[in-house]
PyMOL Python script that loads the backbone (N, CA, C, O; Angstrom):
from pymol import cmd

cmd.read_pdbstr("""\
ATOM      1  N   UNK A   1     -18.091 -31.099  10.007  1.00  0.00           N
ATOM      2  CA  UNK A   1     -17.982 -31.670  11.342  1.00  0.00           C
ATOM      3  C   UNK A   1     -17.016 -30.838  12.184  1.00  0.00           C
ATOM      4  O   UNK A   1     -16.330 -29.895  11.789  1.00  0.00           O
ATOM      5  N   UNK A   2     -17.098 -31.461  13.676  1.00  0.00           N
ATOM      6  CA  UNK A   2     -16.211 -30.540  14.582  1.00  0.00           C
ATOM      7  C   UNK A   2     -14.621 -30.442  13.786  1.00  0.00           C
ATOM      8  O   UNK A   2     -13.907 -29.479  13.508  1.00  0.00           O
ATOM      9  N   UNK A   3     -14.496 -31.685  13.616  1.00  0.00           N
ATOM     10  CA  UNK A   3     -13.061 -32.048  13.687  1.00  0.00           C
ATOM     11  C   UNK A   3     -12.669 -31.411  12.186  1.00  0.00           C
ATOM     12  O   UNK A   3     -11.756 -30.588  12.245  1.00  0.00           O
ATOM     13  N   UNK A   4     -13.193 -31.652  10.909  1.00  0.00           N
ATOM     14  CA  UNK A   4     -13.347 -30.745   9.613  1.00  0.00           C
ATOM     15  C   UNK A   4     -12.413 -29.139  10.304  1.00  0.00           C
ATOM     16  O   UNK A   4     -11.250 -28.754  10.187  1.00  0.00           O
ATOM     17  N   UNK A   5     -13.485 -28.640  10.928  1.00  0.00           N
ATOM     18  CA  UNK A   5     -13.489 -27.679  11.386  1.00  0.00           C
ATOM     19  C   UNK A   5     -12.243 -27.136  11.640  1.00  0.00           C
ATOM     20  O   UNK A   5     -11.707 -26.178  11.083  1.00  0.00           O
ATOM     21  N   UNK A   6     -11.575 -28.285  13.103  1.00  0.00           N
ATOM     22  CA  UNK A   6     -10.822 -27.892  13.873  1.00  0.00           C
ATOM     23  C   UNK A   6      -9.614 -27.756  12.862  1.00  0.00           C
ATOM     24  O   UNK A   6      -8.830 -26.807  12.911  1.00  0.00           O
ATOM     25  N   UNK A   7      -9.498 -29.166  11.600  1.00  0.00           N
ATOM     26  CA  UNK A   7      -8.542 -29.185  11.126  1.00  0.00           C
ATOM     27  C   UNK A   7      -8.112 -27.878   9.797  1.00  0.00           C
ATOM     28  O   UNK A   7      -7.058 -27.576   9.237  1.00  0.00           O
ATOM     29  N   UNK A   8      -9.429 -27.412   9.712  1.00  0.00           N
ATOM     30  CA  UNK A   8      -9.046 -26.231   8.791  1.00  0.00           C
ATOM     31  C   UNK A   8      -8.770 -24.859   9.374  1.00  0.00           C
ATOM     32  O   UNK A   8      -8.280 -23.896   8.783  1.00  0.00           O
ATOM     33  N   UNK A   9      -9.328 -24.969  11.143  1.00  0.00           N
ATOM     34  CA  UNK A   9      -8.783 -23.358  11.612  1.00  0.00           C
ATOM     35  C   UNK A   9      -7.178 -23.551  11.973  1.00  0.00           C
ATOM     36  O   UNK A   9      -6.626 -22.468  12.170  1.00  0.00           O
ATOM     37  N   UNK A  10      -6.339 -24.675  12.096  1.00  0.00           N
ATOM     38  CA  UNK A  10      -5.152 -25.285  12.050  1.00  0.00           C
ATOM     39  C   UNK A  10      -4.569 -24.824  11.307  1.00  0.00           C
ATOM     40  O   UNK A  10      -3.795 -23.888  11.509  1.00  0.00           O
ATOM     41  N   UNK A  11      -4.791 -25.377  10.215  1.00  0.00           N
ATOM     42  CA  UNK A  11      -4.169 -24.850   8.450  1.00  0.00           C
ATOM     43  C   UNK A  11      -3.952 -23.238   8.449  1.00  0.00           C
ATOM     44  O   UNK A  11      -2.906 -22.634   8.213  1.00  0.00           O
ATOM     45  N   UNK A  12      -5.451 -22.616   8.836  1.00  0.00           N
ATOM     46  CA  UNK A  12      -5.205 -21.218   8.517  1.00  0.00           C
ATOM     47  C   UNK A  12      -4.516 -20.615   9.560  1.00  0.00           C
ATOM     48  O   UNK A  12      -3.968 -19.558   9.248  1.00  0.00           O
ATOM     49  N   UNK A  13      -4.387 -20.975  10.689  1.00  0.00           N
ATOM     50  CA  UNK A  13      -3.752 -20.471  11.522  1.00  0.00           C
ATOM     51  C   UNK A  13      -1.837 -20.618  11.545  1.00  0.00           C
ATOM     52  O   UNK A  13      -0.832 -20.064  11.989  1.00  0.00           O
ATOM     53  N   UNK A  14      -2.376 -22.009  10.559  1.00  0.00           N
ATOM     54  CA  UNK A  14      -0.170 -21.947  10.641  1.00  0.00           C
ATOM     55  C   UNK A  14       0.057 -21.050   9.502  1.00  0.00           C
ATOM     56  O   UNK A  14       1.283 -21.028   9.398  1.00  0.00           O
ATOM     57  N   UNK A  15      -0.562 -20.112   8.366  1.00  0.00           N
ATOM     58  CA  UNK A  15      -0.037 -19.852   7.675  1.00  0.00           C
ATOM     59  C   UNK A  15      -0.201 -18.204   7.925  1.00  0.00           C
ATOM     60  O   UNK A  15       0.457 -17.469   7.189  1.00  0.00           O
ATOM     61  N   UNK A  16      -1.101 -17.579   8.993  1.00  0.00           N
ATOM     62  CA  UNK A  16      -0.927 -16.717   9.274  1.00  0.00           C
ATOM     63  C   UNK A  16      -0.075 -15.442   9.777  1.00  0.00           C
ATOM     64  O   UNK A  16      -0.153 -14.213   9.789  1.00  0.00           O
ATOM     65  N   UNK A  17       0.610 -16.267  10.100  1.00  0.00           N
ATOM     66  CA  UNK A  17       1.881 -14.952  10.292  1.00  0.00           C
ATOM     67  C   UNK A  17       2.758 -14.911   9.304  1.00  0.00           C
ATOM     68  O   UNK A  17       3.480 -13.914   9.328  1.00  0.00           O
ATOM     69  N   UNK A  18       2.981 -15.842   8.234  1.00  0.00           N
ATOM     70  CA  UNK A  18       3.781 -15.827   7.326  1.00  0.00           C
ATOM     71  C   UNK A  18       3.184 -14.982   6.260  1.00  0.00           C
ATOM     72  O   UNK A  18       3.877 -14.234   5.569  1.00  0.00           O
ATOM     73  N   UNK A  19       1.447 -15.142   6.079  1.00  0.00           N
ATOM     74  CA  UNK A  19       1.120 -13.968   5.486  1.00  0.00           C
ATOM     75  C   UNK A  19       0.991 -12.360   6.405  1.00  0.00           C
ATOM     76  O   UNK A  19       1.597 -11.321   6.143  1.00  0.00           O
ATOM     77  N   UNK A  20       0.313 -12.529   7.165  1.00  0.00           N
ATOM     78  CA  UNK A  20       0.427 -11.441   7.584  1.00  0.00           C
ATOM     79  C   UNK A  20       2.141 -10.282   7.722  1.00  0.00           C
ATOM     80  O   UNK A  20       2.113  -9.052   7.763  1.00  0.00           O
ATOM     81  N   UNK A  21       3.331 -11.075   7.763  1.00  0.00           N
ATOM     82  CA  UNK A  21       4.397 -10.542   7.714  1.00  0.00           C
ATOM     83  C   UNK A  21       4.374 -10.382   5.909  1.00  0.00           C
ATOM     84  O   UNK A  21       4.407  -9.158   5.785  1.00  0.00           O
ATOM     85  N   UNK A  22       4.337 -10.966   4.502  1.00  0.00           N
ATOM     86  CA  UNK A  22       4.387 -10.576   3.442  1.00  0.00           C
ATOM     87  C   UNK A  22       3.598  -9.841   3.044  1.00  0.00           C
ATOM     88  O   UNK A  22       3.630  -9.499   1.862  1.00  0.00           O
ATOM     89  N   UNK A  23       2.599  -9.348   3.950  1.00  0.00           N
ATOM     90  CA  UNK A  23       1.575  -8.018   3.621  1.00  0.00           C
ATOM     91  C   UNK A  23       1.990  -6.699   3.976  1.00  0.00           C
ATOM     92  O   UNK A  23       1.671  -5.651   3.415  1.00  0.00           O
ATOM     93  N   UNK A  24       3.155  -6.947   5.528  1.00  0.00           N
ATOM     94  CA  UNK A  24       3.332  -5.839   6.104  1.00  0.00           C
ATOM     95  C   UNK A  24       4.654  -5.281   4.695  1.00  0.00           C
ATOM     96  O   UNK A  24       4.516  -4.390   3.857  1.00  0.00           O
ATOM     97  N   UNK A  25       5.784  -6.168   4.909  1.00  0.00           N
ATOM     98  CA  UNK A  25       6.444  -6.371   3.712  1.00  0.00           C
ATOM     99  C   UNK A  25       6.280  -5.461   2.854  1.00  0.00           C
ATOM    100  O   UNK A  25       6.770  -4.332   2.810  1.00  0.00           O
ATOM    101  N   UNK A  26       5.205  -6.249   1.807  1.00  0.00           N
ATOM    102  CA  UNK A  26       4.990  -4.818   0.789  1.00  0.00           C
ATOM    103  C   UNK A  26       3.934  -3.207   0.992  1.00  0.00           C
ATOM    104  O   UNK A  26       3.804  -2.425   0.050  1.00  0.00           O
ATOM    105  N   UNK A  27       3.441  -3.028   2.035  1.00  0.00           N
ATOM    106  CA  UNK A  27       3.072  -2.265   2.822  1.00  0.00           C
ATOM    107  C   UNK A  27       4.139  -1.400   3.127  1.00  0.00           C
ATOM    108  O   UNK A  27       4.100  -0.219   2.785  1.00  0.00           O
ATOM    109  N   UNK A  28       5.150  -1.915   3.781  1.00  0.00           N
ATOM    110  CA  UNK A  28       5.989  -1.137   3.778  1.00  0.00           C
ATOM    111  C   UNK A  28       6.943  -0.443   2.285  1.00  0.00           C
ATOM    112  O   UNK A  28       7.542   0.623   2.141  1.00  0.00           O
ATOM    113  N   UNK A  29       6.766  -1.377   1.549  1.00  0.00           N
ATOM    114  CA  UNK A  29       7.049  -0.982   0.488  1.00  0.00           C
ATOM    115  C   UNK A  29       6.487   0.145  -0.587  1.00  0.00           C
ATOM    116  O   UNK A  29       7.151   0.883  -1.314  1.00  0.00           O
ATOM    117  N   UNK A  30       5.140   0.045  -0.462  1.00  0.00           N
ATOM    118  CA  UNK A  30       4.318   1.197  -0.572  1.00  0.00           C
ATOM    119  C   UNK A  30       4.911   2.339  -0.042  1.00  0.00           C
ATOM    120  O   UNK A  30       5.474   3.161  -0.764  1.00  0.00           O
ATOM    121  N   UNK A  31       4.808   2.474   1.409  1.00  0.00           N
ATOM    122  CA  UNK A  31       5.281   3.873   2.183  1.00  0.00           C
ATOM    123  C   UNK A  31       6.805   4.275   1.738  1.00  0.00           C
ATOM    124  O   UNK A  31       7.123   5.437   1.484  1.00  0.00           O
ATOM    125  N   UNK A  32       7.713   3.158   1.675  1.00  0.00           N
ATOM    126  CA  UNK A  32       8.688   3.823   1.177  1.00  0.00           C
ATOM    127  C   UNK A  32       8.712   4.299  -0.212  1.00  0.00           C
ATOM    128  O   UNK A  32       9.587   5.144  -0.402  1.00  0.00           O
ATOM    129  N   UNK A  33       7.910   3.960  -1.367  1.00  0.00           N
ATOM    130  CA  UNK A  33       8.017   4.365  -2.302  1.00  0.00           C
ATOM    131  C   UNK A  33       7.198   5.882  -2.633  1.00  0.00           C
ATOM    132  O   UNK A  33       7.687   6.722  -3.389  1.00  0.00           O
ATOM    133  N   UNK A  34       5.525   6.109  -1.741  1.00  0.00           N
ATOM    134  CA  UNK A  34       5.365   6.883  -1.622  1.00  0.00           C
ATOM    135  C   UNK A  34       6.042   8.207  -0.765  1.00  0.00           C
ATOM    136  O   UNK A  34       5.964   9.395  -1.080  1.00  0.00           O
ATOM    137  N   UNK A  35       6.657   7.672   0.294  1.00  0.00           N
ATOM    138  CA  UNK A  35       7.735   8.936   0.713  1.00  0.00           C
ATOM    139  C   UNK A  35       9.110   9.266   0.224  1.00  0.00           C
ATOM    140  O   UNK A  35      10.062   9.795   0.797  1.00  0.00           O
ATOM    141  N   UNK A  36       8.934   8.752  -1.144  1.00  0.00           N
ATOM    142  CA  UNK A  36      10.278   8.897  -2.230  1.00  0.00           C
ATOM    143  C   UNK A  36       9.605  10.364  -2.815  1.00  0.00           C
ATOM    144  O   UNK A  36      10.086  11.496  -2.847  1.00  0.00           O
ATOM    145  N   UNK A  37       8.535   9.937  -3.177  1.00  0.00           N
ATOM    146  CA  UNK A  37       8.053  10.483  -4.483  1.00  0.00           C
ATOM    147  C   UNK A  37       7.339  11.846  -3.831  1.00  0.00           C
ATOM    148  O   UNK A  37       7.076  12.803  -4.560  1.00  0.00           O
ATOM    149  N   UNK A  38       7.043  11.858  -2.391  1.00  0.00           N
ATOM    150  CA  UNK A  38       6.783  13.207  -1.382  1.00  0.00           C
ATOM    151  C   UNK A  38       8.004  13.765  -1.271  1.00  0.00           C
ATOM    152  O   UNK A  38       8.138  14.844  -0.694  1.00  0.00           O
ATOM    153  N   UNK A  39       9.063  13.088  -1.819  1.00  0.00           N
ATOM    154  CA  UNK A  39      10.502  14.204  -1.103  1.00  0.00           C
ATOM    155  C   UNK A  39      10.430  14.982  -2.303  1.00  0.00           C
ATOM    156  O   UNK A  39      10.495  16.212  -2.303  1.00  0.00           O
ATOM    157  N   UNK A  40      10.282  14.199  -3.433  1.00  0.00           N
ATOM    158  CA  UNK A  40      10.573  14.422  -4.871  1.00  0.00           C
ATOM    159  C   UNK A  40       9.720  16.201  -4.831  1.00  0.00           C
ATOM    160  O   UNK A  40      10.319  17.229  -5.145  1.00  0.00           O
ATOM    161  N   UNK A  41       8.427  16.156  -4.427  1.00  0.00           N
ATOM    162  CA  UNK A  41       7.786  17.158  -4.764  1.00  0.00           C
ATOM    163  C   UNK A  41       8.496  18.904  -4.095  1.00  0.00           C
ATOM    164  O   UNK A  41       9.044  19.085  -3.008  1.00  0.00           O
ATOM    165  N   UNK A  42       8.316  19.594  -4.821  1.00  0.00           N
ATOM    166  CA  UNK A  42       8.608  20.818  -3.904  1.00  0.00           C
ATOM    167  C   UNK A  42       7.953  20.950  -2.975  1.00  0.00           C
ATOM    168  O   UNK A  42       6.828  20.456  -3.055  1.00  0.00           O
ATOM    169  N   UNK A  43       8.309  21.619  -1.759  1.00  0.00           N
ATOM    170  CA  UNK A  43       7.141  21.865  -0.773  1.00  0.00           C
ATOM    171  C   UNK A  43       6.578  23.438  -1.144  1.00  0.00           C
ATOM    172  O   UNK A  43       5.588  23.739  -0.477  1.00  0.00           O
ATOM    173  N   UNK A  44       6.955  24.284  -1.912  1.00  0.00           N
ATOM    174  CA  UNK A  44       6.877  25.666  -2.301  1.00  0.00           C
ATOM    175  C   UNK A  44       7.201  25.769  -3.542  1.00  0.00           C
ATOM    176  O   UNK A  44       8.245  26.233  -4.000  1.00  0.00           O
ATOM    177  N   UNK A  45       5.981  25.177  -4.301  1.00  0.00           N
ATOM    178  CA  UNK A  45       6.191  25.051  -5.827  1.00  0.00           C
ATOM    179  C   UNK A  45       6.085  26.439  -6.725  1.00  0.00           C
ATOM    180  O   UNK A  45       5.240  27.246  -6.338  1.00  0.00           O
ATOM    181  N   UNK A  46       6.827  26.768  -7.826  1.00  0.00           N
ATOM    182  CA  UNK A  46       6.763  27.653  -7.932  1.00  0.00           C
ATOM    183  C   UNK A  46       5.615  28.562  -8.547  1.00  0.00           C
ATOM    184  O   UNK A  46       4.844  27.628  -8.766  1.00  0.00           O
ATOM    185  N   UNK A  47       5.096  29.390  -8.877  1.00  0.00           N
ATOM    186  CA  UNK A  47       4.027  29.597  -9.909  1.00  0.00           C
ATOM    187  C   UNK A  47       3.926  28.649 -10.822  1.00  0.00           C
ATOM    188  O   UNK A  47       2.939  27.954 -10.583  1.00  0.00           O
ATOM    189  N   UNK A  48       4.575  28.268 -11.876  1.00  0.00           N
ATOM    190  CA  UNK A  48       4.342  27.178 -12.591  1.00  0.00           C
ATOM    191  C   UNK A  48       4.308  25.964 -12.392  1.00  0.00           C
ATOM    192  O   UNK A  48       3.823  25.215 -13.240  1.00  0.00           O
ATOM    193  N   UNK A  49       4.668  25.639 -11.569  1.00  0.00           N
ATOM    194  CA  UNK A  49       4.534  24.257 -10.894  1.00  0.00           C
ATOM    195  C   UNK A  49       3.621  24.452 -10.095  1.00  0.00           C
ATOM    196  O   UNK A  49       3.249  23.283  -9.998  1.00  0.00           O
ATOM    197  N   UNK A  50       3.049  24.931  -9.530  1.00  0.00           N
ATOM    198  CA  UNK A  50       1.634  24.410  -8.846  1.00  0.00           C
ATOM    199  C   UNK A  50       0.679  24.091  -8.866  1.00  0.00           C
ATOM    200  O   UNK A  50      -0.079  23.763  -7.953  1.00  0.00           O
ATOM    201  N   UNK A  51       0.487  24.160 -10.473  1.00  0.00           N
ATOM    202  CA  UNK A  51      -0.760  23.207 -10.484  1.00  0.00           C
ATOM    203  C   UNK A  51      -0.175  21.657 -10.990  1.00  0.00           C
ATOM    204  O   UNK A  51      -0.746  20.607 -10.695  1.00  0.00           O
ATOM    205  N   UNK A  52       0.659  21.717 -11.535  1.00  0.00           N
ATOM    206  CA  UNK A  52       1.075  20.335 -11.759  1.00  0.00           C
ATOM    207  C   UNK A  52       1.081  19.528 -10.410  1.00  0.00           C
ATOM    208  O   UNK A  52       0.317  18.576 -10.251  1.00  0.00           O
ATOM    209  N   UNK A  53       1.992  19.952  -9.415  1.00  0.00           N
ATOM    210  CA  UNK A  53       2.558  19.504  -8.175  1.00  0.00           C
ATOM    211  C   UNK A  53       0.698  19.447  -7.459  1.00  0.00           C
ATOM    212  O   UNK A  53       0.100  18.387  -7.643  1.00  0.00           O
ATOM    213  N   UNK A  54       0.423  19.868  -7.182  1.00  0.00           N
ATOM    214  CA  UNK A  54      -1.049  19.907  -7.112  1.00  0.00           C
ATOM    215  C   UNK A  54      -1.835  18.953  -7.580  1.00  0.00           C
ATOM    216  O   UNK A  54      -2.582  18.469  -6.729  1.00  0.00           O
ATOM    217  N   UNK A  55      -1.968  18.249  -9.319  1.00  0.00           N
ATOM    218  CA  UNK A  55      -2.473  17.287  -9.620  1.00  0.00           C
ATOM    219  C   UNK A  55      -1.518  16.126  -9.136  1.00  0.00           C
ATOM    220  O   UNK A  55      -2.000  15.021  -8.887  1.00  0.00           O
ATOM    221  N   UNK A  56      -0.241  16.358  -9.008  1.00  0.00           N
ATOM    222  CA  UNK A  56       0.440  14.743  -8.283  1.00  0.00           C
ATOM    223  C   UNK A  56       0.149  14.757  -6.942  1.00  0.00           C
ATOM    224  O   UNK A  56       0.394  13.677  -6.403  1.00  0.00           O
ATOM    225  N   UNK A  57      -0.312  15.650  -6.178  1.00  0.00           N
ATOM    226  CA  UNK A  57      -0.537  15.045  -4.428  1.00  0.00           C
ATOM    227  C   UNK A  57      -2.195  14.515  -4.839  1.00  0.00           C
ATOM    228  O   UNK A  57      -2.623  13.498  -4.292  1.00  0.00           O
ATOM    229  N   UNK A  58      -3.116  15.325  -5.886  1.00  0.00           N
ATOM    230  CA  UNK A  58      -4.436  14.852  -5.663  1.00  0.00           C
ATOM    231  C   UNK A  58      -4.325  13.148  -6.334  1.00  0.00           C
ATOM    232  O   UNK A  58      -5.308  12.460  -6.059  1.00  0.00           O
ATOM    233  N   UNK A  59      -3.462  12.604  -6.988  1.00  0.00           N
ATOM    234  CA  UNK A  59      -3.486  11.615  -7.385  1.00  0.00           C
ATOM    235  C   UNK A  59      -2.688  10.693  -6.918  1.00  0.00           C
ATOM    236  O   UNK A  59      -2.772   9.493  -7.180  1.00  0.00           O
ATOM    237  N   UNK A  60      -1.681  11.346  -6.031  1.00  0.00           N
ATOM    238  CA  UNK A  60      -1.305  10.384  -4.724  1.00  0.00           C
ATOM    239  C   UNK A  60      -2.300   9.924  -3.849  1.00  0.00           C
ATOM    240  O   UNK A  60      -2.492   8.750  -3.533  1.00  0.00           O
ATOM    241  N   UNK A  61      -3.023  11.070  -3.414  1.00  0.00           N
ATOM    242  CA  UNK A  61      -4.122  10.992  -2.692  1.00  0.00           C
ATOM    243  C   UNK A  61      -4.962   9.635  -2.710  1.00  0.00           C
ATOM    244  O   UNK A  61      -5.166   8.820  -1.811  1.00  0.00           O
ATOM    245  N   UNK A  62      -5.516   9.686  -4.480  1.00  0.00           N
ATOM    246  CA  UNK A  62      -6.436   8.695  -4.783  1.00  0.00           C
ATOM    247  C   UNK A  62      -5.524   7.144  -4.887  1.00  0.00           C
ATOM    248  O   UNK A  62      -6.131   6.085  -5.050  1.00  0.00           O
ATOM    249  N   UNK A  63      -4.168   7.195  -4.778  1.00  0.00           N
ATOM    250  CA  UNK A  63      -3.640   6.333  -5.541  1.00  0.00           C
ATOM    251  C   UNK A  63      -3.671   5.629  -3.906  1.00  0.00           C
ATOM    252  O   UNK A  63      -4.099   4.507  -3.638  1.00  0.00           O
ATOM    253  N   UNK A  64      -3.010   6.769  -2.793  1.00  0.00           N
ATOM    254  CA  UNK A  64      -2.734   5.882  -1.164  1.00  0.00           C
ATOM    255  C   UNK A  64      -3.692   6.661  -0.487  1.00  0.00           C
ATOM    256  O   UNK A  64      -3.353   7.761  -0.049  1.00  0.00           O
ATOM    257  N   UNK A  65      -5.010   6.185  -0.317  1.00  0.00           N
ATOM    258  CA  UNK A  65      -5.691   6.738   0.648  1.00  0.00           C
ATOM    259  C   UNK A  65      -5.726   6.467   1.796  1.00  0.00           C
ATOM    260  O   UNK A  65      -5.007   5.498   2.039  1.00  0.00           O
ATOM    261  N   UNK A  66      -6.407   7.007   2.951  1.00  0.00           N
ATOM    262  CA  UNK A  66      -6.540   6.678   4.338  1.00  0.00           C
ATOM    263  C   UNK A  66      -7.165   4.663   3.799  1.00  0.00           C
ATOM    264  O   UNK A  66      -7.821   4.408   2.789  1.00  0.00           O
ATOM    265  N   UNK A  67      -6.652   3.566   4.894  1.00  0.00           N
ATOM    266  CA  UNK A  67      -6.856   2.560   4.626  1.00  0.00           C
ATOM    267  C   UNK A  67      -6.493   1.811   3.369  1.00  0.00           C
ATOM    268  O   UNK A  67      -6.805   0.636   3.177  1.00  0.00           O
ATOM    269  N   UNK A  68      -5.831   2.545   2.547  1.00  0.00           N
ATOM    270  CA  UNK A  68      -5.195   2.043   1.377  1.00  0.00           C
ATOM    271  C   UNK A  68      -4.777   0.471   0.694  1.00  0.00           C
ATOM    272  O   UNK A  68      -4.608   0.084  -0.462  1.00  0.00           O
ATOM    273  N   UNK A  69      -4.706  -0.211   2.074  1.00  0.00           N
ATOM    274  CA  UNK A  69      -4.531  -1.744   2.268  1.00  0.00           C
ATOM    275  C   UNK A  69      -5.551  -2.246   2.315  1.00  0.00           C
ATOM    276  O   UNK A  69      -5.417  -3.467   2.229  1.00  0.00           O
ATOM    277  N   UNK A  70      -6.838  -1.856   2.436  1.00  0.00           N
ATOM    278  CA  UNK A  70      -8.243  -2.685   2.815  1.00  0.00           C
ATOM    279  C   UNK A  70      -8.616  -2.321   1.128  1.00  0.00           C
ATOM    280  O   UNK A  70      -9.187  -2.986   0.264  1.00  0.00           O
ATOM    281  N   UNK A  71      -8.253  -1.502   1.122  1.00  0.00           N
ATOM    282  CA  UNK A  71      -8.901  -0.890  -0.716  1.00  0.00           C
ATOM    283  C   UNK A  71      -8.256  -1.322  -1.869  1.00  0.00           C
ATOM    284  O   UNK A  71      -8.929  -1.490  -2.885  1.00  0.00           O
ATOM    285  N   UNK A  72      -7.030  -1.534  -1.875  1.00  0.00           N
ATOM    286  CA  UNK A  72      -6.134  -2.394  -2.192  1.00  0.00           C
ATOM    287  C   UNK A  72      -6.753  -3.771  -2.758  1.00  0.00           C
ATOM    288  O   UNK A  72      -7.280  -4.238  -3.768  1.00  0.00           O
ATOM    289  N   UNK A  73      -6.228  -4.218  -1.071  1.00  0.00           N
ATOM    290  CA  UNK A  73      -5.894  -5.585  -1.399  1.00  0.00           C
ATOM    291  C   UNK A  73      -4.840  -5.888  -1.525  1.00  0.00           C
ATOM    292  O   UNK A  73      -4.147  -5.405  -2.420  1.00  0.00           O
ATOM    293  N   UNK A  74      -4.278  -7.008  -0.450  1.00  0.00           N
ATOM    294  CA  UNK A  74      -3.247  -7.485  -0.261  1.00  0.00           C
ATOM    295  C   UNK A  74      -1.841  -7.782  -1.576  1.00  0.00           C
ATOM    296  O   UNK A  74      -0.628  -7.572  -1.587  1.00  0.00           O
ATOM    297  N   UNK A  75      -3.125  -8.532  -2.833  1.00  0.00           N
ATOM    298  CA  UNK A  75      -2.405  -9.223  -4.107  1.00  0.00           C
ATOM    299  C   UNK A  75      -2.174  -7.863  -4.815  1.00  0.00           C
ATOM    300  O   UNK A  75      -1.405  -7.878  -5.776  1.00  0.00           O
ATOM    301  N   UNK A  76      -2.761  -6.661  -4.446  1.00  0.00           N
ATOM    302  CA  UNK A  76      -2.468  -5.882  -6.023  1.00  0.00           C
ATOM    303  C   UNK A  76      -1.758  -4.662  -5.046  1.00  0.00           C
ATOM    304  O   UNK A  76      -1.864  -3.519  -5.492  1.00  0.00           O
ATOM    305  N   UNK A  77      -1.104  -4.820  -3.857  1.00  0.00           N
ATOM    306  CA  UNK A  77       0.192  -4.012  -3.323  1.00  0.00           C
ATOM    307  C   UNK A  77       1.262  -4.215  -4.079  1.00  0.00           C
ATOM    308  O   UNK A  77       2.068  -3.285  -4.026  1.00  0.00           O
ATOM    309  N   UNK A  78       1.449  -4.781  -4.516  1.00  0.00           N
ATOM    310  CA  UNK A  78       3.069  -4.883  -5.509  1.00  0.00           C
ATOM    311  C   UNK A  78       2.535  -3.537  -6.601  1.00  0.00           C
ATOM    312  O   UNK A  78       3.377  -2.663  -6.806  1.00  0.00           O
ATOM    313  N   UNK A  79       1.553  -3.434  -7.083  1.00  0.00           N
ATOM    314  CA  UNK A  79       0.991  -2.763  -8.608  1.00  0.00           C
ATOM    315  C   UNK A  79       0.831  -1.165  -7.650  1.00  0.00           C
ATOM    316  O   UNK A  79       0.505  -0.091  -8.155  1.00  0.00           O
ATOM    317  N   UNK A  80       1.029  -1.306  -6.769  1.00  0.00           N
ATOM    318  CA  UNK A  80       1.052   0.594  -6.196  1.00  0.00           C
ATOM    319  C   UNK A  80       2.621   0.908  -6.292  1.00  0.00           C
ATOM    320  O   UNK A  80       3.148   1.793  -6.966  1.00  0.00           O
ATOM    321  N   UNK A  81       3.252  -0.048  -5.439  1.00  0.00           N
ATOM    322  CA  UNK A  81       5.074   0.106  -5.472  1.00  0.00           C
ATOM    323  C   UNK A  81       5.684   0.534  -6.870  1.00  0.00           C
ATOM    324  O   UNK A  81       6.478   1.453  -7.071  1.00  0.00           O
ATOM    325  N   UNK A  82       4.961  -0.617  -8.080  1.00  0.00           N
ATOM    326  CA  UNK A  82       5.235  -0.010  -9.523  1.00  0.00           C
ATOM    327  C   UNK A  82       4.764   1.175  -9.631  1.00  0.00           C
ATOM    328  O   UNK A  82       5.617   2.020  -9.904  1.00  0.00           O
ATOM    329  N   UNK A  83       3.231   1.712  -9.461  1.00  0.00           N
ATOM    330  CA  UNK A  83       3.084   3.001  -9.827  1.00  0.00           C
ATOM    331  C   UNK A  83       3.549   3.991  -9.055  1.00  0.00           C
ATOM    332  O   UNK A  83       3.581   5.057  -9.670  1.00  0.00           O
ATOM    333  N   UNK A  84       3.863   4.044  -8.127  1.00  0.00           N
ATOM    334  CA  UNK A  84       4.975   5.341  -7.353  1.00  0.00           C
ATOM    335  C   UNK A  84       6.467   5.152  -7.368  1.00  0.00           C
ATOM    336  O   UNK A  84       7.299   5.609  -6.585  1.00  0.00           O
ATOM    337  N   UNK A  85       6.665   4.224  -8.641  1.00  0.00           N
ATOM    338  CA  UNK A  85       8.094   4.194  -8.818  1.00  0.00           C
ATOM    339  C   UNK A  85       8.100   5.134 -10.027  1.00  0.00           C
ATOM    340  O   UNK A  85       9.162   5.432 -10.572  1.00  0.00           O
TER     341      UNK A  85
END
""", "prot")
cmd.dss("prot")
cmd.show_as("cartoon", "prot")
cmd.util.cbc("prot")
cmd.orient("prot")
């Protein structure tokens, strides 16, 4: 019914910014952990390190891609923060 209705876009609407702020939250938490682990790398690796340093950006890559949060998923952002720690 209308009112069904009205009373459940209510509900979702009061709890929306409280999620939407614990998404940005660990979102941000992501970026800071991935721009830990970008300082970490050499930028001018040496002969021997470049292919290593090489397989950690291609698997950063896969780990934070472009849209990374839609691919994700909100619940399993905590489990990226662990793996770029």
């Amino acid at each position: 019914t209308a009112a069904e209705f009205a009373a459940a876009r209510q509900q979702l609407a009061a709890g929306l910014a409280q999620a939407t702020a614990d998404i940005v939250r660990r979102v941000e938490k992501v970026l800071a952990a991935l721009h830990e682990v970008e300082l970490a790398l050499p930028q001018k690796p040496t002969e021997s390190q470049a292919a290593a340093v090489a397989d950690i950006r291609a698997q950063l890559a896969r780990l934070v891609p472009r849209g990374f949060v839609a691919v994700t998923g909100a619940a399993h952002l905590a489990d990226l923060t662990r793996y770029l720690a």
